[in-house]
N, CA, C and O atoms as CSV, one atom per row, in Angstrom:
chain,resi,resn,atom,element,x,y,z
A,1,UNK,N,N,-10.045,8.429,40.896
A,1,UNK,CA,C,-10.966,7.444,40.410
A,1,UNK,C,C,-12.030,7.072,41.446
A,1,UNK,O,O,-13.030,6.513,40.995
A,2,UNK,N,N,-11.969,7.303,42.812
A,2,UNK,CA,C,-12.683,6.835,43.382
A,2,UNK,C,C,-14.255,7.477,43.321
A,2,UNK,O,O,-15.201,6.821,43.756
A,3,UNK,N,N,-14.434,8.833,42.732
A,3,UNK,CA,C,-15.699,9.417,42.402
A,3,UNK,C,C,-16.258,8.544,41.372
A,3,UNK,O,O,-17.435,8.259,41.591
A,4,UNK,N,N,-15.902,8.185,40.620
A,4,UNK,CA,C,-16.480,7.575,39.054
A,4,UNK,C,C,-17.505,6.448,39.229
A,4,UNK,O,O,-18.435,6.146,38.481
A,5,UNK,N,N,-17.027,5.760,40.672
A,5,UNK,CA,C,-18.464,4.713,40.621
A,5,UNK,C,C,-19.490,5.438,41.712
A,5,UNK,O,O,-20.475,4.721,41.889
A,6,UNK,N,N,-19.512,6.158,42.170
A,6,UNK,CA,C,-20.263,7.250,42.472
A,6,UNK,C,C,-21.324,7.717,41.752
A,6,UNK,O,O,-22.550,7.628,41.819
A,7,UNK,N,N,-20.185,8.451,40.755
A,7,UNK,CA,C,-21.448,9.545,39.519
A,7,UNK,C,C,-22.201,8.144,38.891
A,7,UNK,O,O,-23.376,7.874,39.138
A,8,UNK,N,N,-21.499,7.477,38.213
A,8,UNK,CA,C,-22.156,6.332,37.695
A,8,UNK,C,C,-23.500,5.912,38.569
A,8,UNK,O,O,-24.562,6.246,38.045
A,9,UNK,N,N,-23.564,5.354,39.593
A,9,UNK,CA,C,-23.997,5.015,40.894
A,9,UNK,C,C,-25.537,5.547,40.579
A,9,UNK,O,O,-26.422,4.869,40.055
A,10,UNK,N,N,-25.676,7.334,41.156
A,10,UNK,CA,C,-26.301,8.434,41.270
A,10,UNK,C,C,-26.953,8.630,39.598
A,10,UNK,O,O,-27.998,9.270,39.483
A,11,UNK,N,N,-26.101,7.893,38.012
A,11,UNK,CA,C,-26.084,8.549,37.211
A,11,UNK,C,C,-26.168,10.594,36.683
A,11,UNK,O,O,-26.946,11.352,36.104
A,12,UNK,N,N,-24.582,10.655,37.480
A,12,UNK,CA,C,-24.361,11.871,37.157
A,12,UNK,C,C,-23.248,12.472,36.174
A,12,UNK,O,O,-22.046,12.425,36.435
A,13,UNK,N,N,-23.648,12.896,35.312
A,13,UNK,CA,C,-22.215,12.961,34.454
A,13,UNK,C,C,-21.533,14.025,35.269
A,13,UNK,O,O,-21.904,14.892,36.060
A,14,UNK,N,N,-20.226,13.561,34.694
A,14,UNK,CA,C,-18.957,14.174,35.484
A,14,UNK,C,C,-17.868,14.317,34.061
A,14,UNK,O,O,-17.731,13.482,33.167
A,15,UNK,N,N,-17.234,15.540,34.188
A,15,UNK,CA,C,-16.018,15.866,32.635
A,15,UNK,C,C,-14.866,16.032,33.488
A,15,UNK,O,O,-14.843,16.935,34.324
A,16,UNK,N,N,-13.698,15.048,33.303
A,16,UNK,CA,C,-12.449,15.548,33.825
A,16,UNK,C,C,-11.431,16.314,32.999
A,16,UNK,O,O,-10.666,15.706,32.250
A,17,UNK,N,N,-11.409,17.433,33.101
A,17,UNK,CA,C,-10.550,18.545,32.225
A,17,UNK,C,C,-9.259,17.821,31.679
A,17,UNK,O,O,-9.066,17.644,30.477
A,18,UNK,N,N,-8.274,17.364,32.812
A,18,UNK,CA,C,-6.952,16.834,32.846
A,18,UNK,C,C,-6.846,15.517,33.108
A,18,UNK,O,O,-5.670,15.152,33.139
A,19,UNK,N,N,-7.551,14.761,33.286
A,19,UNK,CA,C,-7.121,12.881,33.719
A,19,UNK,C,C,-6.705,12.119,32.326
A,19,UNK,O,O,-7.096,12.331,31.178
A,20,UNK,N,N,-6.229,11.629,32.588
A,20,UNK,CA,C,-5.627,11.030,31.312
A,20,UNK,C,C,-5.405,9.188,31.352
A,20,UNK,O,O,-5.112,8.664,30.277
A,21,UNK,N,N,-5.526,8.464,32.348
A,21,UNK,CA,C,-5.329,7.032,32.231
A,21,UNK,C,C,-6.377,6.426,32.268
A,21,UNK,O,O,-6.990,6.383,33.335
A,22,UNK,N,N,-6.959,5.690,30.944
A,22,UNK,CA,C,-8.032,5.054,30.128
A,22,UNK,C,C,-9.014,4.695,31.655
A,22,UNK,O,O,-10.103,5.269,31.694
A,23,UNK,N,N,-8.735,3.992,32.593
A,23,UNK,CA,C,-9.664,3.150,33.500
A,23,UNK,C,C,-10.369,4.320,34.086
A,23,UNK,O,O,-11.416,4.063,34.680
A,24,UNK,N,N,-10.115,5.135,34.048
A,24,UNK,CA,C,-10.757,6.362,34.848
A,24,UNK,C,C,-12.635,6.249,34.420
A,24,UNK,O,O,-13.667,6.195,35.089
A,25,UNK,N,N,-12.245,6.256,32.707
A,25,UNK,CA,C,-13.638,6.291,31.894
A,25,UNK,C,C,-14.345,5.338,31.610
A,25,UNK,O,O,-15.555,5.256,31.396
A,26,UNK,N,N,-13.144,4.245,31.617
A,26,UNK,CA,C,-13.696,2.897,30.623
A,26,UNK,C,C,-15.267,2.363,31.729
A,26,UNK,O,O,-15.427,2.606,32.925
A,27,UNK,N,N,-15.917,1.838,31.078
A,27,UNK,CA,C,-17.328,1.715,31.078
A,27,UNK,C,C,-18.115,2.293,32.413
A,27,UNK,O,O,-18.593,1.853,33.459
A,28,UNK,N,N,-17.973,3.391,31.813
A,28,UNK,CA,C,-18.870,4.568,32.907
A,28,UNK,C,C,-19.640,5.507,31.708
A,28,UNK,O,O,-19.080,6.376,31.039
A,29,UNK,N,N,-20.879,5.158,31.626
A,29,UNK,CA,C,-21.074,6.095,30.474
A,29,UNK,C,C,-21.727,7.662,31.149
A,29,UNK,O,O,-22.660,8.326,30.698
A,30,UNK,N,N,-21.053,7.883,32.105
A,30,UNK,CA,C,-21.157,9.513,32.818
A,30,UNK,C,C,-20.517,10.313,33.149
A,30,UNK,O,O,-20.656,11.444,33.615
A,31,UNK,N,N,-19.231,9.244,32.711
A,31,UNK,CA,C,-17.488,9.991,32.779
A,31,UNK,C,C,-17.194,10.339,31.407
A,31,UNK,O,O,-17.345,9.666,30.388
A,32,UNK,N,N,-16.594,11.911,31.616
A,32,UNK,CA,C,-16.170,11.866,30.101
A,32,UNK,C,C,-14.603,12.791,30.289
A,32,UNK,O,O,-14.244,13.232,31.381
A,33,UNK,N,N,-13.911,12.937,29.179
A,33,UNK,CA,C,-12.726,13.027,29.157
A,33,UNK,C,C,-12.757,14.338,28.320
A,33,UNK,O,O,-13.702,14.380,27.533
A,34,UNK,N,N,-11.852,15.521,28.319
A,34,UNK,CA,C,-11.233,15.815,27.436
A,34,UNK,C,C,-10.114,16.345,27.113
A,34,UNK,O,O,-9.959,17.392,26.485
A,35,UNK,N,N,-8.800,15.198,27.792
A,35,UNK,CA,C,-7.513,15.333,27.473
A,35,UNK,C,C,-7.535,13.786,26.666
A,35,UNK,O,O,-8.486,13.033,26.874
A,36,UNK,N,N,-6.686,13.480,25.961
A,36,UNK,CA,C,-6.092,12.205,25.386
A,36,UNK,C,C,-6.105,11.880,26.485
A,36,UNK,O,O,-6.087,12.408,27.597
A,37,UNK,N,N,-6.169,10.122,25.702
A,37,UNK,CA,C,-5.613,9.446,27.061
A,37,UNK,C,C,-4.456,8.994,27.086
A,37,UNK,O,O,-3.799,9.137,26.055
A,38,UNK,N,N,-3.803,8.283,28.288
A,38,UNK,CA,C,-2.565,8.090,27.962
A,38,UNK,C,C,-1.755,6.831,27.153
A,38,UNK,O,O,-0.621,6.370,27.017
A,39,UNK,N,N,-3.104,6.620,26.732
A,39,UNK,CA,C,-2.362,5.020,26.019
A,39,UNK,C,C,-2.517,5.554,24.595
A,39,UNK,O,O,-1.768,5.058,23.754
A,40,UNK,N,N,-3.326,6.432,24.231
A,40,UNK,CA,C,-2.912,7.069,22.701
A,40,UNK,C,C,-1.847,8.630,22.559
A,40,UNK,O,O,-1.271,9.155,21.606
A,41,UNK,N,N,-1.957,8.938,23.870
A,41,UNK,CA,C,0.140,9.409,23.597
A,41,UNK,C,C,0.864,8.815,23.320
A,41,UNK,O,O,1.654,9.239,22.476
A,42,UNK,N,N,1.039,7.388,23.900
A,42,UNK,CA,C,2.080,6.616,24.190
A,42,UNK,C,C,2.183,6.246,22.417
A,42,UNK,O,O,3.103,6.648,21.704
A,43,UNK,N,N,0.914,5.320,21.895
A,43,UNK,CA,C,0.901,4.960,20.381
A,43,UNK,C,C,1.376,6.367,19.613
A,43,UNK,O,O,2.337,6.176,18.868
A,44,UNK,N,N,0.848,7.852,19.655
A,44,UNK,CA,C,1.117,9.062,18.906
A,44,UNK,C,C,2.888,9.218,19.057
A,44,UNK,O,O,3.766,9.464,18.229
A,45,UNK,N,N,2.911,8.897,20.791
A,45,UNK,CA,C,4.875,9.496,20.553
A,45,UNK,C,C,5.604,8.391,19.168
A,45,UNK,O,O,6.263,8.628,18.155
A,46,UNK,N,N,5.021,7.070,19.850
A,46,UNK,CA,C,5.870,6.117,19.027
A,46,UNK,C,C,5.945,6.632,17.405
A,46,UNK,O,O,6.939,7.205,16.958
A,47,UNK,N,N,4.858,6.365,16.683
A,47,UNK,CA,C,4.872,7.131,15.590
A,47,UNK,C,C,5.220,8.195,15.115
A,47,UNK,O,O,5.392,8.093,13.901
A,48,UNK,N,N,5.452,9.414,15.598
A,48,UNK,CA,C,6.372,10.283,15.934
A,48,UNK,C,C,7.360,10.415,15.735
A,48,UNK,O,O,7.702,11.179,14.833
A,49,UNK,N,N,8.404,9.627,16.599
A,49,UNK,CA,C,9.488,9.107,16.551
A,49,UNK,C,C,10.111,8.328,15.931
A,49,UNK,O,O,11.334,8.464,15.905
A,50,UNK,N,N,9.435,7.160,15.165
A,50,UNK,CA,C,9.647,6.215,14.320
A,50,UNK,C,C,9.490,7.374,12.516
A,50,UNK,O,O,10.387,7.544,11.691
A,51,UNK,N,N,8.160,7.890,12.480
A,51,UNK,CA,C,8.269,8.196,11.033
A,51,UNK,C,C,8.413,9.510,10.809
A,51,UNK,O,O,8.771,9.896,9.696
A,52,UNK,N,N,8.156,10.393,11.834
A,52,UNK,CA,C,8.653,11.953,11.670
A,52,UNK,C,C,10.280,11.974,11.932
A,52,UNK,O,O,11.018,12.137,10.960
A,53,UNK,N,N,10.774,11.825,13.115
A,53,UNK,CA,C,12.106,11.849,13.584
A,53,UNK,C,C,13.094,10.793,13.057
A,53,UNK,O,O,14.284,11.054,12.880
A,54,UNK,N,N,12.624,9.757,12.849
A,54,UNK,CA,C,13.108,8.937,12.056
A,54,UNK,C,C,14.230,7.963,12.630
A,54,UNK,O,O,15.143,7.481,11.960
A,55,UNK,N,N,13.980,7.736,14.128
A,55,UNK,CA,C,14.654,6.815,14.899
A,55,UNK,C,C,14.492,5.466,14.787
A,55,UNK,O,O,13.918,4.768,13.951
A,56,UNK,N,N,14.931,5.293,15.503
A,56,UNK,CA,C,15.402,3.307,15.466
A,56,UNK,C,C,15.041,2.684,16.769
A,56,UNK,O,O,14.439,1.617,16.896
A,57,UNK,N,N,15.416,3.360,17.606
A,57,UNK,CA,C,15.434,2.869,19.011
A,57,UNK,C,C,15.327,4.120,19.562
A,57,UNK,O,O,15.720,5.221,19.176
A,58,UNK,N,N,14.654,3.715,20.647
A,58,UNK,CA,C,14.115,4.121,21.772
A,58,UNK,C,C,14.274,3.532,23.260
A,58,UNK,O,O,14.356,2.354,23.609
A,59,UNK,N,N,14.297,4.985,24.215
A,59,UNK,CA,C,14.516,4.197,25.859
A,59,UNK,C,C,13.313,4.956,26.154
A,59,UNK,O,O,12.791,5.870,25.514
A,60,UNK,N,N,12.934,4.341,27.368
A,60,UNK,CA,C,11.572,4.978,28.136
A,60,UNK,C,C,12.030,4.515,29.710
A,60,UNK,O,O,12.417,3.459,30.209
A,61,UNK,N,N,11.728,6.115,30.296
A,61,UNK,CA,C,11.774,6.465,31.854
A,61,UNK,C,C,10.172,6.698,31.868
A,61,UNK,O,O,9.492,7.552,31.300
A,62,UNK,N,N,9.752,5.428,32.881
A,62,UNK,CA,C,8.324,5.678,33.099
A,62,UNK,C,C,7.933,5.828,34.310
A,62,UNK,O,O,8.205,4.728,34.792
A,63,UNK,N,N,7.233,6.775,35.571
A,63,UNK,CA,C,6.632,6.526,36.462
A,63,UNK,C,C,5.822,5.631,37.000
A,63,UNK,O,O,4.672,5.578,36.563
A,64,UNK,N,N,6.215,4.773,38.014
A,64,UNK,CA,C,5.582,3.573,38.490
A,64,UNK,C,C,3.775,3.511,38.824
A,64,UNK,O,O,3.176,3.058,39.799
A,65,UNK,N,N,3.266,4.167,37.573
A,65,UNK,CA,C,1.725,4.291,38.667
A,65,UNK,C,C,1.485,4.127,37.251
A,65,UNK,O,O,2.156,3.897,36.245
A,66,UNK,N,N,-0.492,4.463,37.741
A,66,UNK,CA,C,-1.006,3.827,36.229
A,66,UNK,C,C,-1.081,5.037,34.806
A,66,UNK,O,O,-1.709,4.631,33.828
A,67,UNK,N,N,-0.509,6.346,34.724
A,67,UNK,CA,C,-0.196,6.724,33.567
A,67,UNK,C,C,0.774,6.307,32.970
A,67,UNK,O,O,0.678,5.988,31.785
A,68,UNK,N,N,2.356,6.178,33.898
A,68,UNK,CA,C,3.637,6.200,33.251
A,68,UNK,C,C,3.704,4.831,32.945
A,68,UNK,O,O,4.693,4.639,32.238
A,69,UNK,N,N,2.992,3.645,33.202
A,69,UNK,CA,C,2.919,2.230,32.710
A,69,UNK,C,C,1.991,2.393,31.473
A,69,UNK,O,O,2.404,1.909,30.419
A,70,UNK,N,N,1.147,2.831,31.476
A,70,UNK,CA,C,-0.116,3.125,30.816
A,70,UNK,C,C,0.755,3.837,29.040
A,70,UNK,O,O,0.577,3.211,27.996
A,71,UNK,N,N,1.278,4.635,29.060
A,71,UNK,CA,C,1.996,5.522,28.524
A,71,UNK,C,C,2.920,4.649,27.767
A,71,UNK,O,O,2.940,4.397,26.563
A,72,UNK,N,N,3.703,4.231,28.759
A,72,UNK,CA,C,4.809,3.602,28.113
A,72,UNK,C,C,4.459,2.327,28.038
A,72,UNK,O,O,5.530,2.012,28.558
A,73,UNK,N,N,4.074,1.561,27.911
A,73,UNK,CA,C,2.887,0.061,27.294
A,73,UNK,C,C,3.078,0.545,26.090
A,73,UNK,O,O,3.997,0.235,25.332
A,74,UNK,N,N,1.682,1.789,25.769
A,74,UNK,CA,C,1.226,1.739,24.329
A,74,UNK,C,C,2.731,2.501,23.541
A,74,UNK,O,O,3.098,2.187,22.409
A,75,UNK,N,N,3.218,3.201,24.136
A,75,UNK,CA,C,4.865,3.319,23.276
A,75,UNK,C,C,5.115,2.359,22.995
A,75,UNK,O,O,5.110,2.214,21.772
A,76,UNK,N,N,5.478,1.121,23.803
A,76,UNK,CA,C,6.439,0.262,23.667
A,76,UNK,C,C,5.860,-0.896,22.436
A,76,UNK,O,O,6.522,-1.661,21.734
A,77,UNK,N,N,4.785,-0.738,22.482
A,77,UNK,CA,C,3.802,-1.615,21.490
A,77,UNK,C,C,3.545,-1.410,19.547
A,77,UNK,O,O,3.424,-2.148,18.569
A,78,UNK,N,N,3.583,0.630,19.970
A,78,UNK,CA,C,3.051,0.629,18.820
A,78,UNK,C,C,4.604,1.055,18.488
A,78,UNK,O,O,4.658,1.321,17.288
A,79,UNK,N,N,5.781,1.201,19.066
A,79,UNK,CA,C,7.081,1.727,18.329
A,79,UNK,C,C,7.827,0.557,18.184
A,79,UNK,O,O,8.969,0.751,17.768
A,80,UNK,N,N,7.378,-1.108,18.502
A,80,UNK,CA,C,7.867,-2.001,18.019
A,80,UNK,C,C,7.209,-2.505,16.520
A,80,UNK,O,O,7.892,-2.922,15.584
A,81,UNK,N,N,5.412,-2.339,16.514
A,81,UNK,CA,C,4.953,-2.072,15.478
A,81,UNK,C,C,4.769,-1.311,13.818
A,81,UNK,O,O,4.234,-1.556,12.737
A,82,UNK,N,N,5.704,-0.129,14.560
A,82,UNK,CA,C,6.305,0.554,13.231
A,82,UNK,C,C,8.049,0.281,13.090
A,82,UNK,O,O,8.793,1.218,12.800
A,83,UNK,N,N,8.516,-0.969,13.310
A,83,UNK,CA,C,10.377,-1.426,12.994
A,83,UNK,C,C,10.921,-1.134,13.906
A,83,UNK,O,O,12.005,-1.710,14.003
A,84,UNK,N,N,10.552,-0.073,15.160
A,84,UNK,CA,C,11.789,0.541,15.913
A,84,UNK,C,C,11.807,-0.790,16.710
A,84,UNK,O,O,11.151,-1.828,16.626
A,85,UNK,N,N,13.312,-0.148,17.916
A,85,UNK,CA,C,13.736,-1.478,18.421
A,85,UNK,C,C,13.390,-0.408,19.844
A,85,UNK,O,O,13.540,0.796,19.636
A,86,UNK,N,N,12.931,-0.851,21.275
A,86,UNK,CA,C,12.895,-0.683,22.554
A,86,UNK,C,C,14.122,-1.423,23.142
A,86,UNK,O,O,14.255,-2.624,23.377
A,87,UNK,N,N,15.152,-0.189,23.351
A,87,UNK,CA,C,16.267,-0.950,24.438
A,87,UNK,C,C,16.115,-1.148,25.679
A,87,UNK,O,O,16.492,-2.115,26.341
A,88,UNK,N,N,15.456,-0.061,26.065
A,88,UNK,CA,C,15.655,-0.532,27.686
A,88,UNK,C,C,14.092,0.770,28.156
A,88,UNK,O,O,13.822,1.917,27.799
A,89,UNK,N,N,13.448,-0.218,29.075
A,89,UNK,CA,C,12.755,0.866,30.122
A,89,UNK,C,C,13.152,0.838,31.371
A,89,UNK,O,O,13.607,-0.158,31.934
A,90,UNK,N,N,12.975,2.094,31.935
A,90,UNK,CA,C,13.683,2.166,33.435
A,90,UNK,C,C,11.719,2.849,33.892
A,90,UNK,O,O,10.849,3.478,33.290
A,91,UNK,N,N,11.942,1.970,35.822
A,91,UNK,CA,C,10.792,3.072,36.210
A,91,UNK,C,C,11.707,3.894,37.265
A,91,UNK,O,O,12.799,3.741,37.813
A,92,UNK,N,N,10.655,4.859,37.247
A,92,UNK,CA,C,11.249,6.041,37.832
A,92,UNK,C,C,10.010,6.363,39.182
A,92,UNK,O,O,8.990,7.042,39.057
A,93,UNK,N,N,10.552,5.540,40.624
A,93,UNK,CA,C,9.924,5.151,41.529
A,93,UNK,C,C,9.387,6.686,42.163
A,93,UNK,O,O,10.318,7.464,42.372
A,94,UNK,N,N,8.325,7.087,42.414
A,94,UNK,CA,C,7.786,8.617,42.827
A,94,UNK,C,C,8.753,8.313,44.181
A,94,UNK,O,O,9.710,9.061,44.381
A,95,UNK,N,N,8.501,7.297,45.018
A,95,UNK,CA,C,9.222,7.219,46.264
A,95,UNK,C,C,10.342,7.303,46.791
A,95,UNK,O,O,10.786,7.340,47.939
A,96,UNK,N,N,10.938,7.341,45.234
A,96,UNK,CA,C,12.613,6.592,45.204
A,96,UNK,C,C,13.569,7.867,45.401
A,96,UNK,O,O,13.669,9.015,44.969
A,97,UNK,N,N,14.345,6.825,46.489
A,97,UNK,CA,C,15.455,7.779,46.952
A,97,UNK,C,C,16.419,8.395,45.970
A,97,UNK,O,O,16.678,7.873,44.885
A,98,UNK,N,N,16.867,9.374,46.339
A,98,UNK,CA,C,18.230,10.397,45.452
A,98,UNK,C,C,19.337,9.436,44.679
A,98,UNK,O,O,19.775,9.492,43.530
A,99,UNK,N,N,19.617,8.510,45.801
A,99,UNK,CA,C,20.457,7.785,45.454
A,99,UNK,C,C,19.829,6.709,43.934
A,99,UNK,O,O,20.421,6.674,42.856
A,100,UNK,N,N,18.660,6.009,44.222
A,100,UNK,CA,C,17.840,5.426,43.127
A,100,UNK,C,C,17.953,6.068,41.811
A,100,UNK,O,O,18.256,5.559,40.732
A,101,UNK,N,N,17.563,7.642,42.189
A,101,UNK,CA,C,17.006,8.384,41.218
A,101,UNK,C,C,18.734,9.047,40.477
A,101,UNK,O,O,18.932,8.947,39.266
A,102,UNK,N,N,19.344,9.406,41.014
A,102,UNK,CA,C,20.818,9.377,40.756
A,102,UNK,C,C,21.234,8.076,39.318
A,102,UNK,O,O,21.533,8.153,38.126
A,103,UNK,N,N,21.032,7.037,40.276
A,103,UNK,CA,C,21.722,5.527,39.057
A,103,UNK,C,C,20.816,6.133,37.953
A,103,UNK,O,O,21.375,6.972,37.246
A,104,UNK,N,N,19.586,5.873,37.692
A,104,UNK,CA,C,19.138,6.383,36.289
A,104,UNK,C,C,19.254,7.310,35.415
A,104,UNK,O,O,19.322,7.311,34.186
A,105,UNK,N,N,19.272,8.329,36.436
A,105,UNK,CA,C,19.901,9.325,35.520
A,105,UNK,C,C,21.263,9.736,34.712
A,105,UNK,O,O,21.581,10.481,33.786
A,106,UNK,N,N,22.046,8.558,35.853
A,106,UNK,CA,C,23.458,8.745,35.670
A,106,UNK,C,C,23.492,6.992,34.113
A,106,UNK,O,O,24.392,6.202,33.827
A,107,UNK,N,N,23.031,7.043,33.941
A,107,UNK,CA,C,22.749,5.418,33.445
A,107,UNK,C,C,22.013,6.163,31.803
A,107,UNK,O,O,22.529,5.728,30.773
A,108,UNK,N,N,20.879,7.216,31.646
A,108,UNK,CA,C,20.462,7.642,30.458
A,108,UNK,C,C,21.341,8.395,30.235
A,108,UNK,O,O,21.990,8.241,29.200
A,109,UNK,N,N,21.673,9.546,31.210
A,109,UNK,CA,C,23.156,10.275,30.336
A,109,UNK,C,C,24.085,10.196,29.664
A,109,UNK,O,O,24.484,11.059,28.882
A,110,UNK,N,N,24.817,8.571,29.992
A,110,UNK,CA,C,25.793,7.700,29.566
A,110,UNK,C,C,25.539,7.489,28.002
A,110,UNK,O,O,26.194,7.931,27.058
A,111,UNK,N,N,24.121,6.491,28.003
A,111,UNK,CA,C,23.491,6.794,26.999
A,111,UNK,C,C,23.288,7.831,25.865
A,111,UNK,O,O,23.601,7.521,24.716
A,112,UNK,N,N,22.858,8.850,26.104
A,112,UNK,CA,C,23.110,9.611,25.690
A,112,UNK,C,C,24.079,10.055,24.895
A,112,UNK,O,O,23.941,10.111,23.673
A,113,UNK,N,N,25.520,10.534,25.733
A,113,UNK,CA,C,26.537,11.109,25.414
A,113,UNK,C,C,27.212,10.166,24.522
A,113,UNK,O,O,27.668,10.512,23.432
A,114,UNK,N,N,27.299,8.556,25.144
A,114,UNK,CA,C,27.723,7.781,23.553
A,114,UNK,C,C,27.058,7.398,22.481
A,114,UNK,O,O,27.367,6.413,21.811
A,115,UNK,N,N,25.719,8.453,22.157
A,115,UNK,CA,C,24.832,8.441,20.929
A,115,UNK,C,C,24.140,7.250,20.650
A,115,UNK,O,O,23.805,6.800,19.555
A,116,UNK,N,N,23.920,6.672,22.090
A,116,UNK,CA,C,23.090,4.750,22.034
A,116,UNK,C,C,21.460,5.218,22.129
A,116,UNK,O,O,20.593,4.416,21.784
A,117,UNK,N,N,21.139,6.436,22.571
A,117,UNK,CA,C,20.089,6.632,23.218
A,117,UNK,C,C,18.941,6.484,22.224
A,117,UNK,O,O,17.804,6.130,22.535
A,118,UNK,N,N,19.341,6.777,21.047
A,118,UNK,CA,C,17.805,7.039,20.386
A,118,UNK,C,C,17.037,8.223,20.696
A,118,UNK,O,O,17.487,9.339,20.956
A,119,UNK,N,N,15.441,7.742,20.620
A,119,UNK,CA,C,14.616,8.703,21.423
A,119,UNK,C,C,14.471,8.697,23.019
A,119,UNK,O,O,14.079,7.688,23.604
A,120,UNK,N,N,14.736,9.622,23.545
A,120,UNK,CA,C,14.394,9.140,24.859
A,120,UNK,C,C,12.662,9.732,25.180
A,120,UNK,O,O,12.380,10.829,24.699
A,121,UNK,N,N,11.480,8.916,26.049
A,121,UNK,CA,C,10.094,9.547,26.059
A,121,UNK,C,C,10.627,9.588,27.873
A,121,UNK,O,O,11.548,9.025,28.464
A,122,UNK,N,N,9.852,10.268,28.193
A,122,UNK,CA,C,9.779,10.467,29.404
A,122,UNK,C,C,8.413,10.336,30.024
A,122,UNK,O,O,7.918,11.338,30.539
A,123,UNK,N,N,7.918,9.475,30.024
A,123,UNK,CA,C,6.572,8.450,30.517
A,123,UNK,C,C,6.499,9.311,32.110
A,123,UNK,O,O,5.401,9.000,32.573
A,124,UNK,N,N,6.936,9.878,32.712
A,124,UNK,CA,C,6.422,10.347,33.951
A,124,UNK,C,C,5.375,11.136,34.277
A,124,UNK,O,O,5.355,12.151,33.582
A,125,UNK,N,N,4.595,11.074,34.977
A,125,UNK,CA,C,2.663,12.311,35.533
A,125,UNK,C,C,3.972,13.412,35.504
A,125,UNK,O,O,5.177,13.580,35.688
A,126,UNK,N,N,2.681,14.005,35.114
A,126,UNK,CA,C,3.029,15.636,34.540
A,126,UNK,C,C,3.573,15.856,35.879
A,126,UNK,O,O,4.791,16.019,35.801
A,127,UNK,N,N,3.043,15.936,37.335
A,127,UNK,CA,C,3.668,16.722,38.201
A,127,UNK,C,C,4.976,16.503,38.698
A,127,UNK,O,O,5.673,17.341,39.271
A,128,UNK,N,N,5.321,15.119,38.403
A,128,UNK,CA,C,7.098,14.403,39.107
A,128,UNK,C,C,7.501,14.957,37.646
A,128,UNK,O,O,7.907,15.967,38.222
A,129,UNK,N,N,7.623,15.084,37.018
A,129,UNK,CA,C,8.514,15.270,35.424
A,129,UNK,C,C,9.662,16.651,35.926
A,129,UNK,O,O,10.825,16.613,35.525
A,130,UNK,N,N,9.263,17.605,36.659
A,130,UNK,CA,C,9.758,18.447,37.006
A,130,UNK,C,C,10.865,18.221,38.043
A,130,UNK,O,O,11.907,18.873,37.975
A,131,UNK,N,N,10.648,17.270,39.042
A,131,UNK,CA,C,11.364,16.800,39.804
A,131,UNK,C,C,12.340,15.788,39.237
A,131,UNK,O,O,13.493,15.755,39.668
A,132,UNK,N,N,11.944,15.000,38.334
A,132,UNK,CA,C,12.740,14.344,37.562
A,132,UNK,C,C,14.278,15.085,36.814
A,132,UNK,O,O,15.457,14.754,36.933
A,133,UNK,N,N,13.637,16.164,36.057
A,133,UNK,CA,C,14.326,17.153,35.515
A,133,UNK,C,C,15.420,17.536,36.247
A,133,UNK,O,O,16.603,17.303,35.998
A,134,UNK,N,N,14.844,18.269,37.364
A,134,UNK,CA,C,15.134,18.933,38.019
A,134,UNK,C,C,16.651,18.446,39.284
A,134,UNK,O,O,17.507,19.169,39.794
A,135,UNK,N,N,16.388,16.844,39.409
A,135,UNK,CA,C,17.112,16.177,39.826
A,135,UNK,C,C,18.190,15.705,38.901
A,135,UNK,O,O,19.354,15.620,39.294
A,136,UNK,N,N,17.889,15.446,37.875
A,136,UNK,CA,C,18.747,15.464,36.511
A,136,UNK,C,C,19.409,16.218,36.666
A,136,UNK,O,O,20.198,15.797,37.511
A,137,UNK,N,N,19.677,17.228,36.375
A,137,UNK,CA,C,19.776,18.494,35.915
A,137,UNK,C,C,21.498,18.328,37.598
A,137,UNK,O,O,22.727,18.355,37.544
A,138,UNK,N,N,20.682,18.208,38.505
A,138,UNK,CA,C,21.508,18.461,39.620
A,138,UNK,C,C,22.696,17.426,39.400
A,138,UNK,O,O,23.879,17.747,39.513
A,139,UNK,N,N,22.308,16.303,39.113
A,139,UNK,CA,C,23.239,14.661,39.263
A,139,UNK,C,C,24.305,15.234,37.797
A,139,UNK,O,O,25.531,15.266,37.894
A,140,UNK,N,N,23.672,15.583,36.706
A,140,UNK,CA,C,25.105,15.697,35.391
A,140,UNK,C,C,25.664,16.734,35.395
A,140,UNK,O,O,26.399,16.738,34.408
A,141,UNK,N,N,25.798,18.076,36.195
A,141,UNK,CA,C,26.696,19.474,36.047
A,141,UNK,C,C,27.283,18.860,36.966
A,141,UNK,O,O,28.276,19.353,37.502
């Protein structure tokens, strides 16, 4: 974000292929977007989940920065808006130690396995999602 009052500045338009959290664009008319942003994923999963999949409840693991709040906001808004119920959000600290990242995972699995979970969204930036996984993956075998 720190280019955007720049181009603005200079009036230079600028297209970000991949950015996705609304403030990037919002009133810069030289920024332009063309991925979604992340607060109309967040409204698209909910709906989704509520009238395609046909859940009830929902948990959300969100990354502590401004997509995975961003993300999971407009989930949490528009999937209370269509009946579902939000049990629980967890954040999922980029910084956070094994041990941190361990309790949560060990905490949605639980979930999970006694069929409480619902939908689970996974609100994390595309690049930790892998590490997320990936740490998952290590903490339940």
């Amino acid at each position: 974000m720190p280019a955007s009052p720049i181009y603005k500045a200079a009036s230079i338009p600028a297209i970000t292929g991949s950015a996705s959290v609304p403030s990037l664009t919002a009133n810069n008319p030289y920024y332009f977007r063309v991925a979604i942003d992340s607060s109309s994923q967040g409204h698209t999963l909910a709906a989704y989940a509520k009238n395609v999949l046909g859940q009830k409840r929902a948990r959300v693991l969100y990354s502590n920065e401004a997509y995975g709040k961003t993300l999971s906001a407009a989930f949490a808004d528009e999937f209370a808006d269509e009946g579902g119920k939000l049990e629980s959000q967890w954040t999922w600290d980029l910084q956070g130690t094994d041990k941190e990242h361990a309790a949560r995972a060990q905490q949605l699995s639980e979930d999970i396995v006694n069929g409480e979970a619902g939908v689970l969204i996974l609100a994390v930036v595309p690049y930790s999602h892998r590490v997320a996984c990936s740490r998952w993956s290590r903490w339940i075998n």
